[in-house]
C-alpha positions as CSV (number, residue, x, y, z in Angstrom):
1,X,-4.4,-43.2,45.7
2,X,-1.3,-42.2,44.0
3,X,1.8,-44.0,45.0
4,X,3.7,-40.9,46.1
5,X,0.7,-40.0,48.2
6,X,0.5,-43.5,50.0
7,X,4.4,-43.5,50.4
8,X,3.9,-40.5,52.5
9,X,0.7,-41.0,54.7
10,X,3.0,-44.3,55.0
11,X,6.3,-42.4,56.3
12,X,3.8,-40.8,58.4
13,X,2.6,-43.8,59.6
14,X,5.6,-45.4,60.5
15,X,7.8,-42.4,61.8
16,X,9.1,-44.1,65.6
17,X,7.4,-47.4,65.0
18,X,10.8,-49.9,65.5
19,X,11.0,-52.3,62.8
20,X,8.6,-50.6,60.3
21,X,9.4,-48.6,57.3
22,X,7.2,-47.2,54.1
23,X,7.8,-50.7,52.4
24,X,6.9,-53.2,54.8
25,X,4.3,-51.2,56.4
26,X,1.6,-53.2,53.8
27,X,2.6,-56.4,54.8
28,X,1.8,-55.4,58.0
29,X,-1.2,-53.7,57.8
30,X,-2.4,-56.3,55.5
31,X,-1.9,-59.4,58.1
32,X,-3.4,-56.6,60.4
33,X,-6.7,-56.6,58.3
34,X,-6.6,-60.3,57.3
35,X,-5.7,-62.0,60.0
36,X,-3.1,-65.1,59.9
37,X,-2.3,-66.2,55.9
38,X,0.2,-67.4,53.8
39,X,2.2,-65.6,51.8
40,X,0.9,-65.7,48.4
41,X,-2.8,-65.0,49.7
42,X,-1.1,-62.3,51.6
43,X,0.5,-60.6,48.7
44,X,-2.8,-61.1,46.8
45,X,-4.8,-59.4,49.8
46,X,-2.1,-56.3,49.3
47,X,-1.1,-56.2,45.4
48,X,2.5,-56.8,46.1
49,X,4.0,-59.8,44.6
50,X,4.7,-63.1,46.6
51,X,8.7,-62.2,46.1
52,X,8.4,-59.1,47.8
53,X,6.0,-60.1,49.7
54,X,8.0,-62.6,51.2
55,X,11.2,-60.9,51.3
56,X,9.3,-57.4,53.8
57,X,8.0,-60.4,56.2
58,X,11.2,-61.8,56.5
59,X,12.0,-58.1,57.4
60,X,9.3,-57.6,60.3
61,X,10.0,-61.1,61.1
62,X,13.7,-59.9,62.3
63,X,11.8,-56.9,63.8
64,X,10.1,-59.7,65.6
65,X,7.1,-58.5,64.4
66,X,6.1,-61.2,62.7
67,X,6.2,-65.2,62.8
68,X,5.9,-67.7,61.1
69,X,3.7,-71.5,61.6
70,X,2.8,-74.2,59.9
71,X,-0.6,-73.6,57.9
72,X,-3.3,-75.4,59.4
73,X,-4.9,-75.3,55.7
74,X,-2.3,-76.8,54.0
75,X,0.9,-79.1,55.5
76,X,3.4,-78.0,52.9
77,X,2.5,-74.2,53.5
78,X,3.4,-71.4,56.1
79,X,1.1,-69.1,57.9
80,X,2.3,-65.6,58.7
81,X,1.0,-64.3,61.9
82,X,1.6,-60.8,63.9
83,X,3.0,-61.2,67.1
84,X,2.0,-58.6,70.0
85,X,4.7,-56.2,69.5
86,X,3.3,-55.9,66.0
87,X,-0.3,-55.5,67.3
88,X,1.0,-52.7,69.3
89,X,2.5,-51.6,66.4
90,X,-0.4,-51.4,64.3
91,X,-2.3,-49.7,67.6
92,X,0.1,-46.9,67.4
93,X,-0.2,-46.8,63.5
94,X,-3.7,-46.6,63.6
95,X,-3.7,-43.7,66.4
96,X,-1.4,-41.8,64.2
97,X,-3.3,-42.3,61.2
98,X,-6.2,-40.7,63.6
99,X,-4.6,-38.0,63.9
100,X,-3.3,-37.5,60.2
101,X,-7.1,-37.0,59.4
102,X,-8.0,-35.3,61.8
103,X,-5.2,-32.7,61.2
104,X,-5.6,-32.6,57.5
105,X,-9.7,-32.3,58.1
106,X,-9.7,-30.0,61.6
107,X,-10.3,-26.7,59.0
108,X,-13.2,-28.5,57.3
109,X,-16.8,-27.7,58.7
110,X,-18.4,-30.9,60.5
111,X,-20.9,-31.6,57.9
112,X,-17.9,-31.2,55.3
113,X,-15.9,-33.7,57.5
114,X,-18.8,-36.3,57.8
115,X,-20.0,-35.8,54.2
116,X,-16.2,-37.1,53.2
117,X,-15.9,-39.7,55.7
118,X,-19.3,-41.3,54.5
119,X,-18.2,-40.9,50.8
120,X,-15.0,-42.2,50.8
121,X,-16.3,-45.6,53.1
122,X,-18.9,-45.6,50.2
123,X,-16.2,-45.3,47.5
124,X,-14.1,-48.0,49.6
125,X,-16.7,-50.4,49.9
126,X,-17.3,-49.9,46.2
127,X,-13.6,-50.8,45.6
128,X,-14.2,-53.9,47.3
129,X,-17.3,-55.1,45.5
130,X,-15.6,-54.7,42.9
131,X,-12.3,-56.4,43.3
132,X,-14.1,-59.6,44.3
């Protein structure tokens, strides 16, 4: 997806969530997805780099969205975790982002709709695969 296009299903995303903007909204959907990691496997997981990375959960860490702990994996490492007020977050994200597609697709015909929906899990799965 182009990068203007995420930026603004992001601002979508994050319009009334406290704490959240366009830029740290992958952090947070990537610990979301990932569950509990450190920093540098998080800004792997999410193609940022560890700098920013770092820097937007410092951010959502203020929000108290975020927290930090010791890495069970590795003693000189920290873990970056979601707190609840994030998982409500992503909760309210995720409803929104409901409703963004089914706005965008409410004028498409239901085998249209379903056709797309199976096509781009197909396409995102593919992503994956290949990524690995």
């Amino acid at each position: 997806m182009l990068r203007g296009i995420r930026m603004y299903l992001y601002d979508r995303l994050v319009d009334g969530v406290e704490g959240v903007d366009a830029t740290t909204y992958p952090v947070l959907s990537g610990l979301a997805r990932g569950g509990p990691t450190s920093a540098t496997r998080l800004a792997a997981f999410i193609g940022l780099d560890r700098t920013a990375t770092t820097r937007y959960a410092s951010r959502l860490e203020s929000a108290g969205l975020l927290r930090r702990a010791p890495d069970p994996e590795d003693a000189r490492a920290t873990r970056l975790e979601l707190t609840s007020a994030a998982r409500a977050a992503v909760a309210a994200m995720r409803d929104t982002l409901t409703q963004v597609f089914d706005d965008l697709l409410g004028s498409w015909s239901g085998p249209d709709a379903d056709q797309f929906a199976a096509a781009l899990e197909r396409y995102s799965t593919q992503l994956e695969m290949n990524r690995s």
